[in-house]
N, C-alpha and C positions, 0 to 999 in steps of 0.2 A: 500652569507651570509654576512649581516652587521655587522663587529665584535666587530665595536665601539661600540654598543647597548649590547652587552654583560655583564652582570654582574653576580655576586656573589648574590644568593636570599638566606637573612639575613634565619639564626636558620637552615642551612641545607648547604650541602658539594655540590649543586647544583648550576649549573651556569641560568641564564634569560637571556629574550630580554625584555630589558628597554621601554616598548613601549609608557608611558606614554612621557617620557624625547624623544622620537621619535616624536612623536607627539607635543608636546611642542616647539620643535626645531621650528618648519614651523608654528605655531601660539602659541603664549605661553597661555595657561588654556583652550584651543583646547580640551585636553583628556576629563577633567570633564563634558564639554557638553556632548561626544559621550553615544548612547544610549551602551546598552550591547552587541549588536550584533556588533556595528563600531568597540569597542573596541578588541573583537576577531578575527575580521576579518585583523584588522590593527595589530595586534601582527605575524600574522601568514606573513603577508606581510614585518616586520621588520625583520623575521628571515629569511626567504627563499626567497624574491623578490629579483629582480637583482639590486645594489647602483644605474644604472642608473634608475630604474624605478621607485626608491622609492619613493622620494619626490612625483611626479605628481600624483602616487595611491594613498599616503596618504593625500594629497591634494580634492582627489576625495572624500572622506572618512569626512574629516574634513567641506566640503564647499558643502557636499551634492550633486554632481554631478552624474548626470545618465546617459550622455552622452557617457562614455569611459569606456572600458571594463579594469577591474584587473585582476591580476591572483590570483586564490582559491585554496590551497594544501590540500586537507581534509588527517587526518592523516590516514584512515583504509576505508578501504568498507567492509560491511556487506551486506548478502545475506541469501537469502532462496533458498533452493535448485532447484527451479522450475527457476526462472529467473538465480540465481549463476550459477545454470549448465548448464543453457543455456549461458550464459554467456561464462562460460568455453569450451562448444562444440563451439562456434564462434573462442575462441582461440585456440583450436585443429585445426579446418578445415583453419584457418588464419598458426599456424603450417606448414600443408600440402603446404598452398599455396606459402610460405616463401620458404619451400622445393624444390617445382618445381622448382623454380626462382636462384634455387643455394645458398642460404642463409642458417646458420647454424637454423634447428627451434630450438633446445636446447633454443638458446638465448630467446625466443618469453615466457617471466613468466610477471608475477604479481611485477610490482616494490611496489606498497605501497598493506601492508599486507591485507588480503585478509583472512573474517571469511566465511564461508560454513555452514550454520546449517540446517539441513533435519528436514524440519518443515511442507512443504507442501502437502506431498505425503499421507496421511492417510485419508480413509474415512471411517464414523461412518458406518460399515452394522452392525456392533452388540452391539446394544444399552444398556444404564446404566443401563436398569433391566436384561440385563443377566450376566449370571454368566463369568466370567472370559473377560470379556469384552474386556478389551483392551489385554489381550493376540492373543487373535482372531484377533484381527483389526491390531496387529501386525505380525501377522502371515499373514496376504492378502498383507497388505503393502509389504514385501519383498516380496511376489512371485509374485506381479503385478510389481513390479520396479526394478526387477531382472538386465534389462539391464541397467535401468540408476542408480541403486547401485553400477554395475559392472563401468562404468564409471566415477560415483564421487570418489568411491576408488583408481581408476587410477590417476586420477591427485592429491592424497596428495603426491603421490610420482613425478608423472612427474613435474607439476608442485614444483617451490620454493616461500614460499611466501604465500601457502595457507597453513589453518586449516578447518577438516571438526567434525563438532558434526553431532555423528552417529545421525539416528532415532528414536523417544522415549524420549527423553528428556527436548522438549521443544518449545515454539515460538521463533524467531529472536530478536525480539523485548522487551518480558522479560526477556531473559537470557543476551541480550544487556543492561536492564538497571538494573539487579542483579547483576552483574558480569562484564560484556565484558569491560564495560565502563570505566576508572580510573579515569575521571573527568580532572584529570591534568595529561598529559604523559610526562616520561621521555625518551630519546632516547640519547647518548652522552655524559651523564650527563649534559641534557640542560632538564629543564623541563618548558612545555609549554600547552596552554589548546586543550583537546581534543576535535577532531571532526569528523563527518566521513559521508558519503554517502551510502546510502542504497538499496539494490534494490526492494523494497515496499515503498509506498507511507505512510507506519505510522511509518516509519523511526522516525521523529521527534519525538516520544513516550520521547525518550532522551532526549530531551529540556528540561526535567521537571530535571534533573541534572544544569543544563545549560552548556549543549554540544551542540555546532550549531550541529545538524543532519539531514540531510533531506533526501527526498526520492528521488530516481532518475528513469529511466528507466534501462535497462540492459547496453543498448548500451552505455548511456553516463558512467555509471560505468563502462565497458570496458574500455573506453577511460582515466577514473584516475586511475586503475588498473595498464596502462600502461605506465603512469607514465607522461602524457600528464596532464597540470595544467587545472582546470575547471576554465572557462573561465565566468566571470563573471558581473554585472553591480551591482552597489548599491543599492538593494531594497528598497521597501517602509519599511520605521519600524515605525509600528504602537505601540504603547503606550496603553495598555487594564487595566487601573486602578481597580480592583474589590475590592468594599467596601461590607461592612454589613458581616455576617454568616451565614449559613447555619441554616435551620429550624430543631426541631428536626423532626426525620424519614424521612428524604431526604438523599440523599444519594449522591455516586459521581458521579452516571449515570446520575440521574433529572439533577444535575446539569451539567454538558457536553453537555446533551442532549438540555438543555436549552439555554446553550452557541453556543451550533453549531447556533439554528436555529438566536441567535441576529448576531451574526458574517457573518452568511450569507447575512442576510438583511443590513450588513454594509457596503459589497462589500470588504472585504478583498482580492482578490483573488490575487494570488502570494505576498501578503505582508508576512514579518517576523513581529511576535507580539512580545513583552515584557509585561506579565503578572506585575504589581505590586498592591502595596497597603496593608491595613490592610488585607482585603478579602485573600489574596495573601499567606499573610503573616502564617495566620491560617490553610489552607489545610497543610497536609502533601503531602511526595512526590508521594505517592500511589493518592493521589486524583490530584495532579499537573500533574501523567503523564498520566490518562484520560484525560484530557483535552488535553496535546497534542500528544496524539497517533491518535485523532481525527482531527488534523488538516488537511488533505485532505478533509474532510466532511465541513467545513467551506473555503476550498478552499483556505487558506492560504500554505505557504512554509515551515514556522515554528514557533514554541508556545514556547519562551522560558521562564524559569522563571531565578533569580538570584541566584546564590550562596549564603546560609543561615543556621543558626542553621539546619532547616528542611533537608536542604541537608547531611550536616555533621550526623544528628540522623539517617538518613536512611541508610548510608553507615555502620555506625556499626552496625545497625540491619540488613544488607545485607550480614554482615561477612565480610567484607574487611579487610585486613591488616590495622593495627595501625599505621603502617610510611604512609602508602596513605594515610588515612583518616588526618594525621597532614600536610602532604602538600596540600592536597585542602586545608585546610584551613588556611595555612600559605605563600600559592601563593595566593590564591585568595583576602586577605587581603592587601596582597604588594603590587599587580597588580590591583587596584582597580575591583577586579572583585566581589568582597563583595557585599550585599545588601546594605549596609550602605554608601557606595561610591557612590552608583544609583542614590541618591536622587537629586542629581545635572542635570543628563540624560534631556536632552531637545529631546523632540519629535516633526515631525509636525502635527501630529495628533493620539490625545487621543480619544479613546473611555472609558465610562465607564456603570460595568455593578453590579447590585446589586443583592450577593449572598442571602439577605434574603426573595425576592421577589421568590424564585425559588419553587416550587410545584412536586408532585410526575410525574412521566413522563413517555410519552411514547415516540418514531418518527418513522412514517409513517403513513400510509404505501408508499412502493418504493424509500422514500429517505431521507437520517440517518437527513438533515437537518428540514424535517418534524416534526415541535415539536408539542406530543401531551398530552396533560397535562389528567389522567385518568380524572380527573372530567367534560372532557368535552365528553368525549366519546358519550355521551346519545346526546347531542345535533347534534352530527357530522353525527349522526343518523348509530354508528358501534355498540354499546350499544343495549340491549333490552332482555326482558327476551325471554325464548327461553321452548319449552315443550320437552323434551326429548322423542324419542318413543323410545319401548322397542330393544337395540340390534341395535340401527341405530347414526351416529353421527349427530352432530346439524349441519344446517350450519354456515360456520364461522368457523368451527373443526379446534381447534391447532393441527395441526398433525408434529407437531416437535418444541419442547419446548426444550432450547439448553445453557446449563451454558457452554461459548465457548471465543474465542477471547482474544488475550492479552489485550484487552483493558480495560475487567471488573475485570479478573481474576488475573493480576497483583495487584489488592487493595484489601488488607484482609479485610478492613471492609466489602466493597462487599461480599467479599466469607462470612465470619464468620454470617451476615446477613444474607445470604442463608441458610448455616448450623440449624441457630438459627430458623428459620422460617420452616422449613422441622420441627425438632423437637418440634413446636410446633403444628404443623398440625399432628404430628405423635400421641402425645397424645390426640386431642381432633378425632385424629378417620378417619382425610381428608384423601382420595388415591390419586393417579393420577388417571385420566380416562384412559381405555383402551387402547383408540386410538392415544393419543398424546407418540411419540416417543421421548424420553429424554436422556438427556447426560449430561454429564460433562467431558470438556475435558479443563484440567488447563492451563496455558503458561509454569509452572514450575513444577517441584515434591517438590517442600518446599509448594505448597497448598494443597499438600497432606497430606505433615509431619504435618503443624497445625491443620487443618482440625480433622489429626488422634488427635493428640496431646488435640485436643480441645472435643475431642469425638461428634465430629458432621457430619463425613464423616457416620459412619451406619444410620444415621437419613436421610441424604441425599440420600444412595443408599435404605434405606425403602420407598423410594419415586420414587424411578428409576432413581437419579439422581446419578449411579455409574462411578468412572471413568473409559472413553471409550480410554482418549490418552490422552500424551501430546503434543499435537499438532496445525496446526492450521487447524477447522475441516467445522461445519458449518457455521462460517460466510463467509466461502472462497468457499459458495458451495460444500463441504464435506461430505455433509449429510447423505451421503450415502442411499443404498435400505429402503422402505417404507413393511412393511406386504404386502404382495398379495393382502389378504382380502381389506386390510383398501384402501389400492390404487384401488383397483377394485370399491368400492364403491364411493369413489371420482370422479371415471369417468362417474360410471353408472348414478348416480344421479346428478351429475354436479355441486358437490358441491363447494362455496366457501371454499375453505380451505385454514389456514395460518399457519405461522411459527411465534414463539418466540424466541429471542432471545438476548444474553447480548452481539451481538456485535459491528461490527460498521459501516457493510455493509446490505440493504435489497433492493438491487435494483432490478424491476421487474427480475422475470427468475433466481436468481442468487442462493438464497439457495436452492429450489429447483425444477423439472417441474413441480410437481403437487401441489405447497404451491404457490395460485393465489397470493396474498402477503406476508407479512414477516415485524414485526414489533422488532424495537430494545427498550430492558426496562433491569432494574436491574439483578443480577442472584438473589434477594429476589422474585422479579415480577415475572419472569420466573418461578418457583414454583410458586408461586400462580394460573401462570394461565397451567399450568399442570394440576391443581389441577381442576379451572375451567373448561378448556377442550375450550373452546370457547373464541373469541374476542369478541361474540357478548354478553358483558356483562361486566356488570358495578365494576368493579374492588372494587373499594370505596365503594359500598352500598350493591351489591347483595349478596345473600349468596353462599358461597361457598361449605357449607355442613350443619349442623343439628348433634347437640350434642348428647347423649344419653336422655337427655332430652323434646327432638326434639325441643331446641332453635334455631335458625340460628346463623351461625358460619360466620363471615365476615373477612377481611384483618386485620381492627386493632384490634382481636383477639388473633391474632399471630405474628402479626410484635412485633420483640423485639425493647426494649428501648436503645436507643443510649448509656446510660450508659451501661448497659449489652454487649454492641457488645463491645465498646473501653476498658470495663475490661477483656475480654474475649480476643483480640488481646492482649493487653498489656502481658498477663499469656501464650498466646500459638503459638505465632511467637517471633521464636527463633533465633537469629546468628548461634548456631550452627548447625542448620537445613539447611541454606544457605552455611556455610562452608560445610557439609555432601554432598550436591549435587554435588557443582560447583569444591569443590576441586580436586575431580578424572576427573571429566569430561574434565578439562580443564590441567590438568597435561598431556599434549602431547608433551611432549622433544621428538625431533622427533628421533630414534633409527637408526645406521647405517643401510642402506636397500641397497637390490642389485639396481644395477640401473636398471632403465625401458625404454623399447624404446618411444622417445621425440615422436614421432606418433600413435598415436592410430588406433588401428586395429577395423576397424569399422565393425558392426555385421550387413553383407547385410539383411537380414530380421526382424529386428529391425522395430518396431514403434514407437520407443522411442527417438535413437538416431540415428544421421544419418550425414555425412557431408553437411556440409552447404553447399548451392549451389552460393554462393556470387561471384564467379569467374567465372559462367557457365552461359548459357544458356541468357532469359530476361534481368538479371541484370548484365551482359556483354556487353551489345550493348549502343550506344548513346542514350541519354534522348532527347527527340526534342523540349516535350511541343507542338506539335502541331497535329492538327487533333484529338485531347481526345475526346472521347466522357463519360459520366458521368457513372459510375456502377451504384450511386446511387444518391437518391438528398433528404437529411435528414435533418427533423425539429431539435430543440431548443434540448439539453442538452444530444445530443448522448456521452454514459460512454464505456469505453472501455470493459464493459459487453456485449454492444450493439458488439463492434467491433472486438470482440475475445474474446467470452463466454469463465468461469474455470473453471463450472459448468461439472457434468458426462455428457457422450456422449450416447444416447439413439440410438438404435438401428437404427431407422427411417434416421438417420441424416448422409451428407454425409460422417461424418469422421467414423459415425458408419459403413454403406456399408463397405468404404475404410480397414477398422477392420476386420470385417467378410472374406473380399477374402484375407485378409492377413491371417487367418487363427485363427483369439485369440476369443475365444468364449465370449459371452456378458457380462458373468459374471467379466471377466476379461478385458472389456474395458474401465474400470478407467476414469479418468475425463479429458479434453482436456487439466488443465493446466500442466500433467503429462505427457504427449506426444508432448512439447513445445521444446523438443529437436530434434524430427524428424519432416522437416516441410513438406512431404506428407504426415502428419497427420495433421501438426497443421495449414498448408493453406485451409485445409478444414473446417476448425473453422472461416473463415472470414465473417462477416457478418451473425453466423449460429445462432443468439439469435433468437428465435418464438417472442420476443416480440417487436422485430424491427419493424416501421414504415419507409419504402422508398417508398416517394412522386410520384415515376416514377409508383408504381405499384398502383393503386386505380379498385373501383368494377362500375359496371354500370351505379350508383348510384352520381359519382363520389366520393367518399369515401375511402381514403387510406387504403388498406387490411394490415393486421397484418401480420408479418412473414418474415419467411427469403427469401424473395424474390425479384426479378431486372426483367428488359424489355428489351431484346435484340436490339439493335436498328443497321441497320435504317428499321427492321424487325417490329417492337415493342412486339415481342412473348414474354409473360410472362413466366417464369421459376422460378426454386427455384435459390436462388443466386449462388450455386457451380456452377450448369449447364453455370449459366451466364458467371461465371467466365474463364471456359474451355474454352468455344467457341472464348472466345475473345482473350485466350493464345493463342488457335489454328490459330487465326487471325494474331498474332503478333499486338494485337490494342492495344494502348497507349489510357489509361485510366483517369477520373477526379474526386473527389468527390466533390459534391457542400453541404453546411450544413450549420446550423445557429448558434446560441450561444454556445459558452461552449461545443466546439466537445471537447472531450476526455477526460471528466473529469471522476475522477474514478481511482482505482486502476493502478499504471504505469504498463505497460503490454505492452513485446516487439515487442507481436504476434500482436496487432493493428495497429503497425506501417509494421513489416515485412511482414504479410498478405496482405493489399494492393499494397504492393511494389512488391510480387511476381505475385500478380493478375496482375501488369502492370500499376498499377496504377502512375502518375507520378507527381502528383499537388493534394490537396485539398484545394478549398477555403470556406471559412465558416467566421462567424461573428465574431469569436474567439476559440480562443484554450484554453485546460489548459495546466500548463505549462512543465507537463513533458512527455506529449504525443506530444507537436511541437517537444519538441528533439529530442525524439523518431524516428520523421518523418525523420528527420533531420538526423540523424546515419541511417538509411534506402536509403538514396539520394532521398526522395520524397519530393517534394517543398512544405510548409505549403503560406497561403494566404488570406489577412485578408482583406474581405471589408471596404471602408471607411464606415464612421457613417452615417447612414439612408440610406446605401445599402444593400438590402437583396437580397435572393434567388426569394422571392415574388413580391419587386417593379421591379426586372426584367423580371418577368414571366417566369420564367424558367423552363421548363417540362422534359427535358433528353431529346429531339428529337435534340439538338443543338448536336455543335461540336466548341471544345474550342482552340484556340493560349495564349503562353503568349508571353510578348514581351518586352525586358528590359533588364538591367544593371545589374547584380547582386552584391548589397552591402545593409550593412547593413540597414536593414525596408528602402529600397527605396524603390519609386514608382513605378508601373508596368502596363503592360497593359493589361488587360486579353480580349481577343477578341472571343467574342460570336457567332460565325455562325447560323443563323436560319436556320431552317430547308425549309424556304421559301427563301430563297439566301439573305438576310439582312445579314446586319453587323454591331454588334455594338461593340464598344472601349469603355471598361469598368476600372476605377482606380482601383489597387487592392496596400495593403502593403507589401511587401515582408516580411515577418516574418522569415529572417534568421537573428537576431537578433545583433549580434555581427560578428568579420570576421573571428576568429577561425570557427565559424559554417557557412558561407562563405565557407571556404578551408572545411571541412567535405563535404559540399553537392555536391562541385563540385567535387570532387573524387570520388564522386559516395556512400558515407557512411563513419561511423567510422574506422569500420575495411580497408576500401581501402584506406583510408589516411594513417593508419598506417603502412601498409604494403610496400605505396609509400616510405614512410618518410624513415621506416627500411633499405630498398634495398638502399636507395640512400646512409645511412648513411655507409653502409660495405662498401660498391664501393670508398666511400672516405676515408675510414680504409684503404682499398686495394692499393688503388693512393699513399697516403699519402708519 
């Protein structure tokens, strides 16, 4: 700790780190250039970096270098039960391993605090037109996740250091920026800005506070959990000016939805952004943290905006404490963390993007950066009238229309839109059609209270949009069971069928097996087209329904006017609605408890939870890199959908078999990301999307076959990929993947990375990564590997009949040599980039993973306790 930089922060009994006069020291008016992200990142290194290391970090900082790695203290991780608890079962089975070895596990907790919130485990089977809906869905949920309830309740006790929010309550992500969040932490009486890492990639939802937040994988959250610093380089920080306003009846999904697809096209990918400007300045914080709950979708790290009147108004309409709410804005003012301090921020590159230009929207279908504006619908040729026969769905059939996701349901305008729009469809006479399956499933229960408050939740469930959970449901593939009926006709006749939806995923496969696509639109749109029943239809023009008059009845019918929704939030989202929730919820002093034994007794017939195998078996023996032959060899933009579906597990598939001779009837085989803690479940999830393309398998035609499927080699027997997978364990064969752009973008997901690593996998090289699935790899000890520019899969000719070496120095992005074996005895020496990025991740991969470094690190550290 630098004690010199300590100070007294003026109007409060709290001490700072002077990080401006820090910064000043080594260049003087240094601070006022940095953008807003330098300046937190340099605070947190003024208080907790080592005095030898300071200067040259904040020199990195100040002179823009990206050369050299700093260290990054984030103050909290935040989790959702599905990755958290996995996360937690690695530190149980790391526990045992500590055990063996003679080391106390007691010691093996959580140094920096640790939230748990049971968010992911609920799937909608009883939709918002029935009655008691989310009782139901609550009542499956505990008797499907019986085991891993039984073990998140174990570690609030074994574990120190965690908190868990039961189930029912909420998303990660809006109870993170309701509540969790304090904008400014104190700890020692030192207060400083908050930050934290998450285990979801819409982590960043928080930036719209302006909390660096970002989303990580599991593994490397383990690794800050444990109290190991995230080891980092200076990102790009990109500068996103938004000028002009909003149109009226646009909303904050058009624009998001608008913003993903420019941002995409700007190549942001792994940059931190700084929102500013008038445009900026005008959203509230409800509309700032759409925009970055969706930062994964634009491929950026994080969206932040600055400290502002808007922040301060949303904290007391959030119910926060009155002494918080006057230190954000009495630190952030000191500390130039103000808007009004920004204006100085030099970037080196500004984008900018005009809020008035923005139009009513859709994106997709398959991918959230697809913007599709409804008025083009007709030309994209998705649009067209359609004749309905008697008792049959159109094709095109919405068969899951889904007010879902923290990212729309966190902004009451959003919701109060919805509301407003149901009750006006309700009086001129509109239903839902039959066939489309509806929900509403909130991030918080304060959308409930205004909603109630607002008297527009009966209007909404007069339309079958009753609430199903609070959770996170359909856009995480949740969607739970389809009618018989209605599914039976989607197969018979072979319908195109799709999904609505207000969230922020719709990648092929993902909401659900029988919704061909999945488009993401407002929760106002979503009612509408419930209502519709069909995509194939012009939202803007067609009619919807027919008055008592037999007039047609179209959207702007019933779209209410922006004055009515902002007077209608204004009167029925309350503070004390958000004190009502969050106060009990979070009132966990934890109460004297018996102690519990530091190891968990693990339930042998579990499919849920299981010890990790990290010390046993494949990922026991040396890494060689040599003789790999490829599992797979995969085009442009594989998502971690492709590479460990979250989606329910259908009977056909091999995790379902593996279900069945375990004994759980199908009813009860729940979704694969629920079975992430036992991995002879969840290694049977690798590669099991139906909508995967691997290049290795093609039809006669030569024509790549769809599916989950691989070619045995040097056999070349096509198989589904489990089968492929087995035979190659049973071989003891060290494995490769080869792949093109943009492998692993998509939701972080630990099973992408440990899936292959249990299959044997030991190298992927591809054209690029994103970037929380290289770490991924990386906490795994599988090598990620990056062709030079204008090297692909294809100017190599590369079919999977080869067999691969790598050959080289491992340090950071050095060059390497990947050596190509033909299958005809050629040999070619191919450059490749070592994509272990920094040397912290160096020392990870050569120990074989996160957890086996730390375990090194621990043992060695008692043994010199013991010496001492």
């Amino acid at each position: 700790m630098n004690t010199q930089y300590r100070k007294s922060l003026p109007g409060s009994d709290l001490d700072f780190f002077d990080t401006r006069q820090a910064v000043d020291d080594i260049q003087p008016g240094a601070y006022d250039k940095l953008p807003y992200t330098s300046r937190i990142l340099a605070e947190q290194l003024v208080r907790r970096c080592e005095p030898s290391m300071l200067s040259d970090s904040l020199k990195q900082l100040i002179e823009r270098k990206r050369d050299l790695d700093f260290p990054w203290y984030p103050a909290r991780v935040v989790c959702h039960d599905i990755l958290g608890q996995t996360a937690l079962v690695d530190l149980a089975g790391l526990r045992d391993a500590i055990a063996e070895k003679g080391g106390d596990p007691a010691k093996v907790n959580p140094v920096v605090p640790t939230q748990l919130i049971v968010d992911h485990s609920l799937a909608v089977e009883h939709a918002g037109f029935e009655s008691d809906a989310f009782e139901k869905n609550r009542a499956i949920e505990d008797r499907r996740n019986d085991d891993r309830f039984h073990f998140i309740n174990w570690t609030k006790t074994a574990f120190e250091n965690v908190d868990v929010i039961p189930p029912g309550n909420g998303i990660m992500h809006q109870i993170n920026l309701e509540k969790m969040s304090p904008v400014v932490q104190v700890r020692d009486r030192v207060a400083f800005p908050d930050t934290c890492v998450g285990t979801d990639s819409h982590t960043p939802m928080v930036d719209a506070l302006g909390v660096i937040s970002v989303g990580v994988g599991g593994l490397e959250a383990e690794s800050v959990m444990l109290g190991r610093a995230s080891m980092m380089r200076l990102p790009d920080i990109v500068g996103v000016e938004l000028t002009g306003k909003l149109q009226p009846g646009i909303t904050g999904t058009d624009m998001v939805l608008a913003i993903t697809e420019f941002l995409r096209k700007e190549r942001v990918v792994g940059a931190y952004l700084e929102f500013y400007g008038e445009g900026a300045d005008s959203l509230t914080v409800g509309d700032r943290a759409t925009i970055s709950n969706m930062t994964p979708e634009y491929g950026a790290t994080a969206a932040m905006f600055y400290i502002d009147d808007q922040t301060i108004d949303y904290l007391k309409l959030t119910g926060r404490d009155d002494d918080q709410v006057a230190l954000v804005e009495q630190y952030a003012k000191h500390t130039g963390l103000w808007s009004d301090a920004l204006k100085t921020a030099e970037y080196e590159r500004v984008l900018k993007f005009d809020l008035s230009k923005v139009t009513r929207t859709l994106a997709g279908p398959s991918n959230p950066h697809a913007h599709l504006p409804t008025s083009e619908l007709a030309q994209r040729g998705i649009a067209g009238q359609w004749e309905e026969e008697e008792g049959k769905m159109p094709d095109g059939a919405v068969i899951i229309a889904a007010i879902t996701s923290c990212t729309n349901t966190s902004n009451p305008r959003n919701m109060i839109a919805a509301g407003l729009i149901a009750r006006n469809a309700n009086k001129l006479g509109l239903t839902r059609k039959p066939w489309v399956k509806s929900s509403l499933a909130p991030g918080s229960k304060t959308v409930k209270m205004y909603l109630e408050e607002a008297s527009l939740l009966p209007e909404l469930e007069s339309l079958g949009f009753g609430v199903v959970a609070f959770a996170c449901t359909t856009c995480n593939g949740m969607s739970g069971a389809l009618d018989p009926k209605i599914q039976q006709e989607v197969i018979d006749r072979d319908l195109y069928a799709t999904a609505v939806l207000s969230g922020n995923r719709n990648f092929d496969g993902r909401i659900h097996p029988y919704a061909k696509q999945a488009f993401l639109a407002s929760p106002p749109l979503v009612v509408a087209y419930a209502i519709a029943g069909t995509i194939r239809f012009d939202i803007e023009k067609d009619a919807l329904g027919h008055d008592q008059d037999g007039n047609p009845i179209t959207l702007k019918d019933i779209w209410p006017s922006d004055e009515e929704i902002d007077a209608i939030v204004k009167q029925s989202v309350k503070p004390e609605q958000f004190r009502e929730t969050y106060i009990p919820m979070f009132d966990v002093t934890r109460k004297a408890q018996a102690m519990v034994n530091p190891l968990y007794e693990w339930r042998p017939m579990s499919t849920y939870i299981r010890r990790p195998p990290y010390w046993e078996g494949g990922l026991a023996k040396e890494r060689t890199l040599k003789g790999m032959r490829p599992l797979a060899v995969l085009p442009d933009n594989i998502t971690t959908d492709h590479l460990s579906p979250s989606n329910a597990i259908l009977p056909s598939s091999a995790a379902g078999e593996y279900l069945a001779k375990m004994g759980l009837p199908e009813e009860d085989f729940n979704s694969y990301a629920t079975h992430r803690g036992d991995h002879l479940t969840a290694q049977r999830a690798t590669f099991a999307n139906p909508k995967l393309f691997n290049e290795m398998v093609q039809d006669e035609k030569g024509e790549v076959k769809q599916g989950s499927l691989a070619r045995i080699e040097p056999e070349g027997k096509v198989t589904r990929m489990w089968e492929a997978i087995e035979t190659y364990m049973d071989r003891k064969q060290p494995l490769i993947i080869v792949a093109g752009a943009d492998y692993g973008q998509g939701s972080s997901r630990d099973w992408a990375a440990k899936g292959v690593r249990l299959a044997g996998v030991e190298a992927i090289v591809a054209e690029g990564f994103e970037r929380i699935h290289r770490t991924n790899l990386i906490g795994m000890g599988v090598l990620p590997l990056e062709f030079q520019q204008g090297t692909t899969r294809k100017t190599l000719g590369i079919d999977g009949t080869e067999t691969y070496d790598v050959i080289g120095e491992f340090k950071p992005r050095a060059t390497l040599t990947l050596v190509i074996n033909r299958k005809n005895g050629e040999r070619e020496d191919v450059p490749v980039i070592c994509r272990l990025d920094t040397q912290e991740e160096v020392s990870i991969y050569e120990a074989g993973g996160v957890l086996q470094r730390f375990a090194q690190d621990f043992l060695e550290a008692e043994a010199e306790k013991e010496t001492a």
